[in-house]
N, C-alpha and C positions, 0 to 999 in steps of 0.2 A: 746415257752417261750418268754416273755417281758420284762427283767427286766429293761428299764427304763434305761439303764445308756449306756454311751461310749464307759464306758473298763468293764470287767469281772478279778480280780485277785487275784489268786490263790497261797498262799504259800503252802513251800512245794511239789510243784509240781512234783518233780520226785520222791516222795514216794511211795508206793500202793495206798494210798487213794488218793491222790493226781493226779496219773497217770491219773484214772480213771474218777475225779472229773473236770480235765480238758478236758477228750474226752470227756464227757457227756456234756459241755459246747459246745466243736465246733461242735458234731454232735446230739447230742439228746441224748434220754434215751426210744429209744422204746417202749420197756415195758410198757411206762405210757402213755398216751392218750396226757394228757396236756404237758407233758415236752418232748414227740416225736421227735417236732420240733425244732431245737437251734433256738435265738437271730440271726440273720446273721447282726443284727446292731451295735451290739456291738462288740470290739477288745478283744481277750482274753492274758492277760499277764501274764506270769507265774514265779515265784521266784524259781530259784535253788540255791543250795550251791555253791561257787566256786568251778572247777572243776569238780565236779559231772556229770556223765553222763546222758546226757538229751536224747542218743539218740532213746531211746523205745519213749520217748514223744515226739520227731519232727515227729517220724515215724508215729504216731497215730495222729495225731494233725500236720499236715505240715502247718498249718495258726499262730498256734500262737506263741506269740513273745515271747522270753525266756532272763531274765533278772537272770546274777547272781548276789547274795549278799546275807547276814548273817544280819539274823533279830538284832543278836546284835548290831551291828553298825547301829545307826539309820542314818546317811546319805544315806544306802543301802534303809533302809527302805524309804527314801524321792525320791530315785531314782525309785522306783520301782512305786510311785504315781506318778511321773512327770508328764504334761502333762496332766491328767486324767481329766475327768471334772464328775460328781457325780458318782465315780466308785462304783458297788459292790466288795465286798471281801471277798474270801473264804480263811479266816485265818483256813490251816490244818497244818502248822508247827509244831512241837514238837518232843522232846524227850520223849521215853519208859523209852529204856533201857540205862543207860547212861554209860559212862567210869567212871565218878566219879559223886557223889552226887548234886556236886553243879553246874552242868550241868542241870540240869534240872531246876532250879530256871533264870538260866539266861538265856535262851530259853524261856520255858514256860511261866515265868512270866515277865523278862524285855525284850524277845523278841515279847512278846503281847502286852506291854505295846510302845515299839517304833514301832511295826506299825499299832497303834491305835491312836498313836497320829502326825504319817504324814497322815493315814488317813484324820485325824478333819483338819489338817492345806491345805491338799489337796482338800478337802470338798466333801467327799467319801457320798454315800446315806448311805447305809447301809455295816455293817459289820456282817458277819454268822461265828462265831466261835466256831470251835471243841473241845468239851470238852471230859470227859470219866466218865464210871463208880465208877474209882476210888475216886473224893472228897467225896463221900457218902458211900464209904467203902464196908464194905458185909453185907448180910442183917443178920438181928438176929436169923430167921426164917425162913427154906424152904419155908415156906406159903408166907412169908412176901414178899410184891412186890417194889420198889421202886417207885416213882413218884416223879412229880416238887415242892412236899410240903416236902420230905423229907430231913431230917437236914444236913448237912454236918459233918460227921464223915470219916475224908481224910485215906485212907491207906497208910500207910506210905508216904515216900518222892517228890512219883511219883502224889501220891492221895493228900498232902497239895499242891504241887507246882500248881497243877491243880485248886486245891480250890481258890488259892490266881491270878491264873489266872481270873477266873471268879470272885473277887472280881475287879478284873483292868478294866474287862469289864465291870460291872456296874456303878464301880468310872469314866468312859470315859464317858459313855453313861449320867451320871449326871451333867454334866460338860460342854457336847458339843451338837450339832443338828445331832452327826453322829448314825445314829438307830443300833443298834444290837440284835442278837441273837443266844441266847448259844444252840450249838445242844451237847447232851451226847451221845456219841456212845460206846457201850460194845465192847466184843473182835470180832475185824472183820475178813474176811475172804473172798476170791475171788483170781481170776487173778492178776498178777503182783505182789504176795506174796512177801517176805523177807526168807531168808533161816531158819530163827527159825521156820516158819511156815510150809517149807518143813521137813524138820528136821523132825516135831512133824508127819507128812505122813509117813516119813522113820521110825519114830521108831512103828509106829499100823504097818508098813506090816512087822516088824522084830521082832512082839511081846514083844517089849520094853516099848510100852505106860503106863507112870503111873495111877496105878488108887489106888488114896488116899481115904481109907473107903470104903464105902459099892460102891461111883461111882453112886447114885442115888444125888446129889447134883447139884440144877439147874443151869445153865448158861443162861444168854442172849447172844447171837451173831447178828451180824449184816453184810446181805451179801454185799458186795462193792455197789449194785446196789442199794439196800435197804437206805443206808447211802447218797450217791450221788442224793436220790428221796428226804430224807428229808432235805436236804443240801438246795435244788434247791425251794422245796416248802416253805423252812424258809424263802429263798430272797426274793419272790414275793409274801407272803401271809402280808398285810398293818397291821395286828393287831397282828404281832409277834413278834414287834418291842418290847421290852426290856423283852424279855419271853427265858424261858428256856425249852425246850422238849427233850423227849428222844427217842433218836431213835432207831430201833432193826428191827430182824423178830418178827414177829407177838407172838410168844412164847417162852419161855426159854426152852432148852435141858439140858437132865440129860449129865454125863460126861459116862456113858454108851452108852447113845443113839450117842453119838457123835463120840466116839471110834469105835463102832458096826456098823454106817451110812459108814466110813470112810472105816475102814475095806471089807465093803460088796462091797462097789463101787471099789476099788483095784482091787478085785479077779473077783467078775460076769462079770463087766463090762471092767476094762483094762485090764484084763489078769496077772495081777500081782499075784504070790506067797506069802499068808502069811502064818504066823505062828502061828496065832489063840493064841495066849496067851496073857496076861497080867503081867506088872510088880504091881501086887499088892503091896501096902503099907500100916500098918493101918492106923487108923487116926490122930494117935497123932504125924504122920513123919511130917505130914502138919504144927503143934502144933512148932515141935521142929524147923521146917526148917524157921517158921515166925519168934521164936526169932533168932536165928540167922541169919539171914535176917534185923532184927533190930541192933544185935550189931556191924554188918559190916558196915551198913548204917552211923551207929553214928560215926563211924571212916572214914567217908565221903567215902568210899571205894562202890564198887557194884558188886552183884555176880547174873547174869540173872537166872542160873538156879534154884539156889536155891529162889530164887525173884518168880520165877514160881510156884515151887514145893509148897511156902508157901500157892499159892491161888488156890491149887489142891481140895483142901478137903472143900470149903465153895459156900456156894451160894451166885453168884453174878447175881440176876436177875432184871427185873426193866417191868414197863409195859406201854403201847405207848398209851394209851389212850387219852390223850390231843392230841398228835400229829393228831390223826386221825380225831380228832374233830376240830380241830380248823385248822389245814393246809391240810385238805385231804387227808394223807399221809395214804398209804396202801401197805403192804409191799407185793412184787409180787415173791420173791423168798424166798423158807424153802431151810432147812439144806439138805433135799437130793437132789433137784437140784443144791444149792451153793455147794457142795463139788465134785458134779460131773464136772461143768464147770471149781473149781480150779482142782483138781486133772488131769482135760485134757488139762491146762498149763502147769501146772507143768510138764507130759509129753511130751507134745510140743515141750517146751522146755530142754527136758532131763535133768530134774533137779529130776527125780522116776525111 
């Protein structure tokens, strides 16, 4: 990898994607021919929270330099550019799940929005920023597949905060010489998980997993390493500069296949006990749990589970065709390799 610049910097850094997205910067990404080798020219600098523990990231990464600060305060964000001379930036900051509602607007949206704009004043090349599935909501259709032509219809607050993100990125990009590009990532999944993710492991080997409807309803996923390829090929590919891709594995999974994948690798392969059952639901719990999911929201309020449970029962899939065509991007790991390498974290670190 080349990209041309100084510094290499990374919000978000002690995230899951995050984690990741800064070893793949200091050491490479294997797997892929082209992005094998890191930059050794460039400095990698990474934004934590205050406080937050960096130390899984010094451990993987002992080269690079950790700068805390809170995208809300744009002095942080000016601090975090010091110095830099045409840095790339991999803005993955953001809020999912939040304490309250308008947490996510001030992150997502005025926390892109201040360090897009110490970027342009720092004279950063380009900017790679993480978007999601959510501005374009669910699709109509099991058939129906998403791409970079379709409309923005936001799911809820998480899905407009995200929309109006990527409207900050364009209004930057119109504005200034700083190049951007919007990568969309569906629901991820890998090494360095967050506990809802283990969680969702603990309840398939306890027979607690929901499955809203029949469970044949598609998902895209996208495995940390898959994400972290199109991350890397969005900075160094010259004609991606104010384009939007979406990134995934190669195919969407039923919420069957995904339960069943997860479950089989437990038992054959770690030795884990499950309990082969499902918490079935019909489909209208999905129905019921979105409105109520909306009237909490509107009282600024937030409830993850049932925020989850709402997007149990619909298809949210999307297809990487441009990516592949236009950045080379070829996704090198499926659903039954990615859930075996987390699932053999997660025990690792006895969190199964």
């Amino acid at each position: 990898m080349n990209f041309g610049s100084s510094h290499l910097i990374v919000s978000g850094a002690a995230g899951w994607l995050g984690q990741r997205c800064v070893d793949t910067l200091a050491n490479g990404l294997p797997e892929v021919p082209s992005l094998a080798e890191p930059d050794r020219s460039a400095r990698v600098r990474a934004m934590v929270l205050p406080g937050q523990d960096a130390s899984a990231l010094r451990a993987s990464s002992p080269g690079v330099e950790i700068v805390e600060g809170d995208l809300r305060n744009p002095a942080d964000c000016a601090r975090l550019l010091a110095g830099t001379r045409a840095a790339t930036i991999f803005h993955i900051a953001g809020v999912i799940h939040p304490r309250r509602v308008d947490e996510l607007y001030q992150v997502n949206v005025e926390g892109t929005r201040n360090l897009l704009r110490a970027a342009v004043q720092a004279g950063a090349r380009r900017a790679v920023v993480m978007s999601s599935n959510s501005p374009c909501g669910c699709n109509p259709r099991r058939d129906q597949r998403f791409d970079e032509s379709s409309p923005y219809h936001p799911y809820m607050n998480y899905g407009r905060s995200k929309m109006l993100m990527e409207l900050v990125v364009q209004e930057v990009r119109s504005q200034s010489a700083l190049e951007t590009v919007i990568v969309r990532g569906p629901w991820f999944y890998g090494p360095w998980q967050p506990p809802r993710q283990t969680l969702f492991f603990r309840m398939i080997r306890d027979g607690k997993a929901p499955i809203v409807g029949d469970g044949n309803n598609l998902r895209s996923m996208a495995y940390l390493d898959n994400l972290c390829q199109g991350m890397m090929l969005a900075a160094l590919e010259p004609r991606a500069d104010r384009q939007i891709y979406w990134i995934a594995d190669a195919e969407p999974y039923t919420m069957n296949q995904i339960v069943d994948t997860v479950e089989r690798l437990l038992e054959k392969e770690f030795g884990q006990t499950c309990a082969h059952r499902r918490m079935r639901l019909p489909g209208f719990a999905g129905d019921v749990a979105r409105i109520a999911d909306a009237m909490i929201q509107a009282l600024g309020a937030y409830e993850q589970k049932i925020h989850v449970l709402s997007e149990m029962n619909q298809t949210i899939a999307c297809d990487v065709g441009r990516a592949r065509r236009e950045l080379g991007y070829e996704p090198r790991i499926a659903l039954e390799e990615g859930m075996r390498r987390s699932l053999r974290w997660c025990l690792e670190k006895g969190q199964l």
